[in-house]
Structures are given as C-alpha cells and as structure tokens.
Steps between C-alpha positions, in 0.01 A plus 500: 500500500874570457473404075522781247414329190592717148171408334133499614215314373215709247148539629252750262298672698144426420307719727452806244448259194163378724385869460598506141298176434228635693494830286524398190756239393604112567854521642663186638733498808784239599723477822766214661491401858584704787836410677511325807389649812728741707644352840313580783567865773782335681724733687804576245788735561403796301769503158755777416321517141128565432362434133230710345321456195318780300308563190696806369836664497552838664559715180701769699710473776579888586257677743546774294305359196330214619115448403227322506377225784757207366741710708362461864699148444797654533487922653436390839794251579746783359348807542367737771329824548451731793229322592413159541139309405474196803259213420198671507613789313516748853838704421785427713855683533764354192781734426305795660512429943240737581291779325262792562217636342436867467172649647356570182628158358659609224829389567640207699911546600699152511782449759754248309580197634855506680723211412351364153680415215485362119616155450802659370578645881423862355335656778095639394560883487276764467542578201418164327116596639513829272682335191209202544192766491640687266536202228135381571392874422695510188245518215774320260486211690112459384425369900145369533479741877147602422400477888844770569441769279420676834820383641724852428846491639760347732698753719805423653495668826775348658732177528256286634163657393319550156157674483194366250308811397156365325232729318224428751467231862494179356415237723646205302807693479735252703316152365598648134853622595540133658349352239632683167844277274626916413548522832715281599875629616737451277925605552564818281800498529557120390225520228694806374845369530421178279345734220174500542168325444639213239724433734252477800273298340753261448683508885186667694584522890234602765511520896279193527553124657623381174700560200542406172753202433409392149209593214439291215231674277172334460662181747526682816710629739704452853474695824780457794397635866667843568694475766512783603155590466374757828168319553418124624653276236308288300531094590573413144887546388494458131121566310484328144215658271428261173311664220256169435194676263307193436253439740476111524937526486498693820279295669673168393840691623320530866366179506854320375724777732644668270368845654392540874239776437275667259309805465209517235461151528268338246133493608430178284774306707409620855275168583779315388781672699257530817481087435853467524579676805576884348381833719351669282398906591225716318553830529250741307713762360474883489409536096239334282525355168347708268492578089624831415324681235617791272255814521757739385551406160232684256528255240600120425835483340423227289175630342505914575145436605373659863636267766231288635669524854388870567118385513422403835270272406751270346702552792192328700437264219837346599475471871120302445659303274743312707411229746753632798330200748603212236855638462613484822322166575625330172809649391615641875376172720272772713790733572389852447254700617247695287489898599383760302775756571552534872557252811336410770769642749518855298370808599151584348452154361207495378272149523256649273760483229524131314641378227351529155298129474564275233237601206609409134161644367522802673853578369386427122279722598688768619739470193156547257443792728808641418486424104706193516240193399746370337734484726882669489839389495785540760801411635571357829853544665518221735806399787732205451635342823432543842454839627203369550409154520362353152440857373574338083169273595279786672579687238453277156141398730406883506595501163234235371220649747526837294520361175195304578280820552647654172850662655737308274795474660849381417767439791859587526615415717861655613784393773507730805731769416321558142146484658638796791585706271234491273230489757682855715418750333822709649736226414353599117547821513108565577426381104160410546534270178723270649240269689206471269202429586547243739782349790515303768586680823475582843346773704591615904173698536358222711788493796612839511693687808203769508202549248634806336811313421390198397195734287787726300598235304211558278544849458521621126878627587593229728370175357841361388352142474128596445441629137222734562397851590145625683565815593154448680642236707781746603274785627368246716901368590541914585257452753687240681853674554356740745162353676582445905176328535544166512140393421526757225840369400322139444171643335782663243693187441158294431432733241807460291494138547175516346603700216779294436288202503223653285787603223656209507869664502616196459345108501609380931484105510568404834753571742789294508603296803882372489575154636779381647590125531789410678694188689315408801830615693478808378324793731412823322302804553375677166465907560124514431376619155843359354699287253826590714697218540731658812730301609513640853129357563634190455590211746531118502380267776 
C-alpha cells in the first residue's frame, strides 16, 4: 500500500439517478471495477506521514473569520480555546487549567494555562483572550454567534485570570466556549505585527498540535506536529489533507493508497470499501439537512407578485411532497435518519412529533388551498461538493419531487464559499433578497448544548440561517430563558418544536450522519455529533 498513483479511475455514482428514474425520468448509470483488495491488519510500524482525503477546501484559514462547518477540518489541529470539547463533547481544561463558576452563574473566571505557547514560541498571554472575544463581538465582522449574544464581556482581572460575564446562567456555556472557531486564541501581538487579517489568513498560527506547512487552494494543505505543543503530542508527524471533491475519486484514492483516511466518505461505496478490508465509522452528526425557505421577502423579485413562501400552506405543501424515506435509502445507501426537528438524545424531544409523510395529493392540495392550482415557480440554491456528502444529488432529487406537485423549481447550484454566503443571512448584510425562495442548508436545533440555545436560532432577530420571523414562536422562546422547572422547561420546548414543525420554518430532510473510512491500521475516535477530523484522536496499530 506504499503506491501513490497521479491518476484514479472514474466511477458515476448511480445511487441518486435510481431515485431520479424512480420519480420521474430514465437515467442510465456506468462504473469500472473496484481496485484490488487492501492487504490484510498486519502489525506495521505506524508512518511519520498520514494522508487524508476530503471533499472541500477550507475557505478560510484565520480563526478570526473562519465560517461555516468545512472548517472543523482544519480549527481543531491549530487552534484552541479556554476550554476543551473531549470525545463525547464533556468540556475539559485547553488553554484555561481550572475555572469557577459564580453562585448566580453568570460568570465563569478562567485560570490560564502556565507554560503554553503558539507554534511561533510566543507565549499565550492574557490579553490574546480579550483581543479574541472582542473580534467575535465585532458586528463588522458579520459573525454567525447567534447562541452568544448573551455572552457580554471579557475582564482581565489579572495575569493569569480573565472573567466571562454572560446576560443570564447558561448551562451550555462551557460546551459552546469549547466548541465555538471565534474563540479560538490567536497571538495579538504576531497577528498585529504582520499587518493584519490578509496577512493571517495567509500565515495563520494557533497553540494547537499542528501547524501549517503548506496551502494550495482548492488542492489542500500540510500540517507538521508542533513540537513544542504543552499537551500529549499527537502520533502522526506530518498530516497531508487532499482536496479530492468527487465522490467515486476519493474512494478510488483509498482503495489504490493514495490517501490513508477519509471523512464524509461516500455512502454508495461503503459495501464496497467494507469488502475490501476499510473501517468504516457512522457517526450521526449534530445538524440536519434541511431546505431553507424565504418568509421575509413580501414579494417575488422576478414577478412583483405576493411571495408564495409566506403562506404556510405552501410551506407544508413542500414538506408532503418529498419522499424523505426514498432519499436516504436510494440516493444516501440508508445513511440518515429521518427527524422532524429534534433528536432522540435532546431535551424535550418529543416522540409525538414525526416527519411530514410522503403525500403528493395532499401537497397539490395544499397549493390549491393556497391559490396556486397551477402551480408556481422557484429557484432552488443547492451545495456543490462535500460539506455534505452528495448534497448536488439530494438536492437536484428535491428539486424534481417539488416540481412534480406544481413547485417548479430550477437548481443552482453554487461551490461552498458562494452557497455560505448566500445562504447567512449576516454574511449578506441581513438582505433578505439574497436567498430566494429556496436553499439548501443546515440547521443545529436538533443537537443543541441546552434547549433555549439550540431554540434561539429561530428567533425573528436571531435566525441568521433561518429566513423567517413568528413573533408567536418567540413569546413562547421568552418563556424558556427563565423557567427552573425542568418538567416545565420540556413542556416549553415541545411546544416550539411543534410550532416550528406546524410552520414549516424551513423543509428538515434527515439528519446527516458523517462516515469515516479509513486504512485498517488506522485507529480513530470521532468526537460525537462531528465531521472533525482531529488529528490527536488518531493512532495506528
């Protein structure tokens, strides 16, 4: 498994062209034979080098700026905050040693960590915490920090301690602090020094167990173990991380040894990897896939007419008219899970609360209901890549499901960066026109550190990736912020997962579960409800 060859064979990927066929179209589908099967689990001397293959590039490098999910690949191998998210998400000291909470809980004082230092042998001051806080509450920097509006200040009380003062006790306070890219410590000093945020984004330095050796946009980039790093050092010396978008590519590259490791593996080539000796890990994630609809705009920019998206009864009309079950068996392979808008493991699920079921008549219906009997016209902004795996093919499938009840739609689809900052509504200046009427996206209700946290992101001034506003659903959210009850706590979050089922704030698919296929010598342990790909979870047997 030592060859590295330049090219790969092509495989199409026929598992969402079934669906199409079955919709409403004959689609053919054509593939070349898998490569010979990977040498057995012998015991091998673990390498200096380990090679990673991924479905998108990291469109930012700085902590300062970064967004979006594409850059867990890359925060936590450079970066650190305060606090530190183990495994199972439990928060664990990082560049904080110890803290304490106030009675009250409305503010949580870090002791620094003695000793730690940037991979440039700057030590980690005090006042890089400060500078790092301030920049994520800079309303310039159009930050998507909807769950720390609450989050007022950091005080400097001393050398070695900085005090978080929050709004109100917020138990997911240290999971989110752990857990937040704007967080993460950078140098002041250096990142002034060099000029500024160009300049970081080109040379970015962290207090992590790696650092950045080499970036080649859109190809990938190079990591080298940190030395000097405070912590246990990761096993791996040198991490390579090869930008591979097409699917069937970055499984051939697996399969021939050209990579080591993958995360969002293919679903349509799992059998096939599992055949020739791969691990392969499912881990279900902690956001759904879901279609964003635009409820703000009045009117449709391309006719002036009312827009059709307001009506909750289109809203509904969409969600009946898409087979959820049929995607993820024939475009996914079975990996997803259908959910309504919470998880099984959140507080105040509710198992009342299914998805909408898959009813064509009842969504022309609905649209006849609402005036439409003819149907309307829209456009669909769909994901290239693989933020998440074969999001182009879920997508253009959705797609043909609407326009078969009478929802028209066309699909553009957009690369990664484009499709952010359409779809964020701060990254576009809050311009409710800029996604219309329909995108591809992602929602964290399901997941989230504590109900009212994971709930706020559908508030009417919060909602920077929903594109709604009920202010009926936010006297309800009011509730929530100061009920000590716990059973009333849960009665409150089943109601506004009802009404945000009911209204249909946006379309939720299914959840999305990441896999990771990897070398049969490779051991790794996936932080749960992740795509993280960190590198000091990873061994070799």
């Amino acid at each position: 498994m030592n060859a590295r060859p330049v090219a790969y064979g092509f495989m199409m990927h026929a598992g969402w062209l079934a669906l199409a066929l079955f919709i409403m179209t004959a689609l053919g589908s054509a593939g070349c034979a898998a490569p010979a099967k990977q040498e057995g689990g012998s015991q091998t001397p673990p390498p200096e080098e380990i090679r990673i293959g991924v479905g998108d590039d990291v469109p930012l490098f700085s902590a300062l700026t970064t967004a979006g999910g594409n850059s867990s690949l890359l925060t936590r191998d450079i970066y650190e905050s305060l606090v530190s998210p183990d495994t199972n998400l439990k928060p664990i000291p990082g560049l904080a040693e110890s803290w304490k909470v106030s009675a009250d809980g409305k503010s949580y004082e870090f002791k620094l960590r003695k000793g730690a230092t940037y991979v440039n042998g700057d030590p980690v001051v005090i006042e890089d915490v400060a500078f790092v806080f301030a920049n994520a509450k800079d309303p310039k920097r159009n930050t998507n920090l909807v769950p720390q509006k609450h989050w007022l200040r950091a005080e400097i009380v001393d050398r070695e301690t900085v005090r978080y003062v929050l709004d109100w006790p917020d138990p997911g306070f240290l999971r989110s602090l752990g857990d937040s890219f704007r967080h993460h410590l950078v140098p002041q000093k250096y990142y002034e020094s060099i000029g500024g945020e160009d300049a970081f984004e080109k040379a970015p330095i962290g207090s992590g167990p790696y650092k950045v050796v080499e970036r080649k946009v859109k190809e990938g980039w190079t990591l080298e173990r940190y030395e000097g790093y405070w912590g246990n050092k990761p096993l791996f010396k040198r991490a390579v991380f090869k930008v591979i978008p097409e699917p069937s590519t970055r499984s051939a590259a697996l399969k021939v040894g050209e990579i080591d490791f993958s995360n969002n593996f293919p679903p349509s080539f799992m059998a096939d990897a599992e055949k020739d000796g791969f691990k392969l890990l499912k881990n279900p994630s902690s956001n759904t896939v879901s279609i964003r609809i635009n409820k703000l705009r009045e009117t449709d920019p391309a006719t002036g007419k009312p827009n059709p998206f307001r009506d909750k009864r289109v809203r509904q009309a969409m969600a009946y008219a898409i087979d959820r079950d049929a995607i993820i068996s024939r475009v996914l392979s079975g990996i997803g899970e259908p959910v309504a808008i919470q998880f099984p493991e959140d507080f105040g699920y509710d198992p009342e609360l299914k998805p909408f079921p898959y009813d064509p008549n009842k969504a022309k219906q609905l649209l006849a209901d609402a005036g439409y009997k003819d149907g309307i016209d829209a456009t669909f902004y769909g994901l290239l890549g693989e933020r998440v795996p074969l999001s182009k093919e879920v997508g253009e499938v959705v797609a043909q499901y609407l326009t078969a009840v009478g929802i028209r739609t066309k699909v553009v689809n957009e690369e990664y960066a484009a499709w952010l900052a359409r779809t964020v509504r701060g990254s576009s200046q809050g311009k409710p026109n800029e996604l219309y009427p329909l995108g591809y996206g992602f929602t964290y209700v399901g997941g989230g550190a504590t109900p009212y946290q994971a709930f706020r992101e559908l508030r009417c001034e919060d909602m920077n990736t929903k594109w709604t506003c009920d202010p009926e659903f936010d006297k309800v959210h009011d509730q929530l912020m100061t009920e000590s009850d716990p059973k009333k706590a849960e009665e409150i979050t089943r109601a506004l997962a009802r009404r945000a089922h009911e209204e249909q704030y946006l379309t939720v698919l299914y959840r999305n579960v990441t896999i990771y296929a990897m070398r049969n010598q490779v051991q790794f342990t996936p932080t749960v409800q992740s795509q993280y790909v960190e590198l000091k979870n990873m061994g070799w047997k």
